[in-house]
C-alpha positions in Angstrom: -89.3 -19.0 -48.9 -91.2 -17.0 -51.6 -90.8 -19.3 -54.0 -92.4 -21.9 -52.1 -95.2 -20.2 -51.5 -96.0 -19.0 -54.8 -95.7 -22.2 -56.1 -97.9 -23.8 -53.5 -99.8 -20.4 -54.9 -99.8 -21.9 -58.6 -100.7 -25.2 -57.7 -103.9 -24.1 -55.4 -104.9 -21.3 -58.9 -104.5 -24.3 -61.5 -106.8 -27.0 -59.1 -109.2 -24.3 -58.7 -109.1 -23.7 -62.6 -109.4 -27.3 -63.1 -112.8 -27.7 -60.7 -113.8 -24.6 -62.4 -113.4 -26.6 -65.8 -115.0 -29.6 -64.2 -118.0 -27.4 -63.3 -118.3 -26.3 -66.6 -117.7 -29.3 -68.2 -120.7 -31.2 -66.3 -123.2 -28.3 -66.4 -122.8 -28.3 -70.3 -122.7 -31.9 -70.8 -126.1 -32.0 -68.5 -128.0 -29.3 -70.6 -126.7 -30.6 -74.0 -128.0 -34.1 -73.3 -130.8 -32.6 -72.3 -131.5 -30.8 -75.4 -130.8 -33.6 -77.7 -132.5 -35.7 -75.8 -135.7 -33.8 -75.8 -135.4 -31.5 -78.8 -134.0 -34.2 -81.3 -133.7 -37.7 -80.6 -137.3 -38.2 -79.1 -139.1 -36.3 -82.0 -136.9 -38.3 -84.5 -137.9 -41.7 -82.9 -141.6 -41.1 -83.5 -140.7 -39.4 -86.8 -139.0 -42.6 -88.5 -139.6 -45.6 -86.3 -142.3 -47.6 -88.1 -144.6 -48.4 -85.1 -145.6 -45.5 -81.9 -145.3 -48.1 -79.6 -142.0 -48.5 -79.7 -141.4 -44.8 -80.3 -142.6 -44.3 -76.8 -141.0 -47.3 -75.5 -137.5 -46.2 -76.8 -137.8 -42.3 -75.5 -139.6 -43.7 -72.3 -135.9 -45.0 -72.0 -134.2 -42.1 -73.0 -136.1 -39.8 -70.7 -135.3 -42.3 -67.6 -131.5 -42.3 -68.3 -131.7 -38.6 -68.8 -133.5 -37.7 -65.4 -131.1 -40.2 -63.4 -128.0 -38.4 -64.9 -129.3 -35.7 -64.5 -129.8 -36.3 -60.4 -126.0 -37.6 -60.4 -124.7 -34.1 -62.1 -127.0 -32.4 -59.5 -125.8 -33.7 -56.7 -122.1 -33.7 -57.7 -122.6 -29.9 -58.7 -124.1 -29.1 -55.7 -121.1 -30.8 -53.4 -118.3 -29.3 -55.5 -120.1 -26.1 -55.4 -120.7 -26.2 -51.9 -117.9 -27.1 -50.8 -116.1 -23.9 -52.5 -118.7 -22.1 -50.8 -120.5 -20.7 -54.4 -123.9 -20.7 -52.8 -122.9 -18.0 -49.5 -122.9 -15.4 -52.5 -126.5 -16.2 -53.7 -128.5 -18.5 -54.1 -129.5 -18.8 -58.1 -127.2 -21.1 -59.1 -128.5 -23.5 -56.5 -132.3 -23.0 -57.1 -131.3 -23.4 -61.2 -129.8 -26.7 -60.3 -132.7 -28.1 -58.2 -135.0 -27.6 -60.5 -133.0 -28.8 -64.1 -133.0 -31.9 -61.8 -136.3 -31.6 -60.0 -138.4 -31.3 -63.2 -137.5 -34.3 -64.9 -137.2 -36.5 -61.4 -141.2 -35.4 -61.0 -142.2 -36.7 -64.5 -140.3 -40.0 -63.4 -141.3 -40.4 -60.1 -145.0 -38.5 -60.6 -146.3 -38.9 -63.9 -144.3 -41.7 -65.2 -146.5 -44.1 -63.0 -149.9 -42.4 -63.8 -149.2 -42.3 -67.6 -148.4 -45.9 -67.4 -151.5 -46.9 -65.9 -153.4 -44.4 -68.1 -151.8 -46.1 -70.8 -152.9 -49.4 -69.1 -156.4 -48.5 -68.7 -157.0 -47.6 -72.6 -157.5 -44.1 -71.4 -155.9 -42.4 -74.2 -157.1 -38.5 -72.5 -155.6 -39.0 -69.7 -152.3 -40.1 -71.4 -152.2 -37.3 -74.0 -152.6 -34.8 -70.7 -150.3 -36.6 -68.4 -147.5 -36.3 -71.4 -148.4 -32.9 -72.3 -147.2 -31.7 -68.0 -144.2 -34.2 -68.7 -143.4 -32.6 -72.0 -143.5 -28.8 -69.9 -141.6 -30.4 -67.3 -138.5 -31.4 -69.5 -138.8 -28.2 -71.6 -138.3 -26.5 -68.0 -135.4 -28.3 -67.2 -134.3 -27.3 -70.4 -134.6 -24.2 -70.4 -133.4 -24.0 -66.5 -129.9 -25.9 -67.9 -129.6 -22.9 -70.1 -129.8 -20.5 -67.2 -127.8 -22.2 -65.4 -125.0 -22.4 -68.3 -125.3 -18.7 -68.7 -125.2 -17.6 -65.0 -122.2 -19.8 -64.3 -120.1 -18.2 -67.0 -121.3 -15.0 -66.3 -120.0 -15.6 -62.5 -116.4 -14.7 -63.3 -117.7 -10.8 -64.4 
């Protein structure tokens, strides 16, 4: 009978290792595309594409596949976490998750629309300080994604 229930034991340890893996996995996979994203591909696309038009039109891109994946990590970060009951302990992890997401859905969502029409209506002003706010909002997911790296393989201290 012992040996049945340390295996059922071993089996429960190496699916909790392998969500644990899966956490990981995702968080760093969300803050790394993040970073190249924001840090090296965008600047690159204005620093050797011929025309800032389509610069801007190609990162626009970028950005909007990055904030979408970033809302499907979210949410599937904040079920698995839930559901092993991570967030009864505190409630950083959680918070550092809402906003890695919650940044980048806001320059979507927010700005992305007023740039556009600033964009639209020639006023060039209003563009460069619309994109300067979306520029601070990706650098704070960024730097939230870190956090949230660091405090999750911190957790096991």
């Amino acid at each position: 009978m012992a040996s049945v229930t340390s295996g059922v034991g071993q089996i429960a340890s190496r699916g909790a290792r392998a969500i644990d893996f899966c956490v990981t996995f995702l968080i760093t996979l969300w803050a790394g595309s993040l970073w190249t994203v924001c840090g090296i591909v965008a600047p690159q696309l204005f620093a050797t594409l011929p025309e800032r038009k389509l610069a801007g039109q190609m990162a626009a891109r970028l950005f909007h596949i990055e904030t979408w994946l970033g809302v499907v990590v979210a949410v599937a970060l904040i079920a698995i976490l839930a559901a092993r009951k991570t967030f009864a302990t505190g409630k950083t992890i959680l918070w550092l998750i809402l906003l890695t997401a919650a940044a980048p859905l806001a320059s979507e969502l927010i700005l992305g629309p007023m740039m556009n029409a600033a964009r639209e209506a020639n006023d060039m002003a209003r563009f460069g300080m619309l994109h300067g706010v979306s520029a601070v909002l990706f650098l704070t997911a960024c730097l939230s994604a870190v956090a949230l790296v660091w405090k999750l393989n911190r957790r096991g201290e």
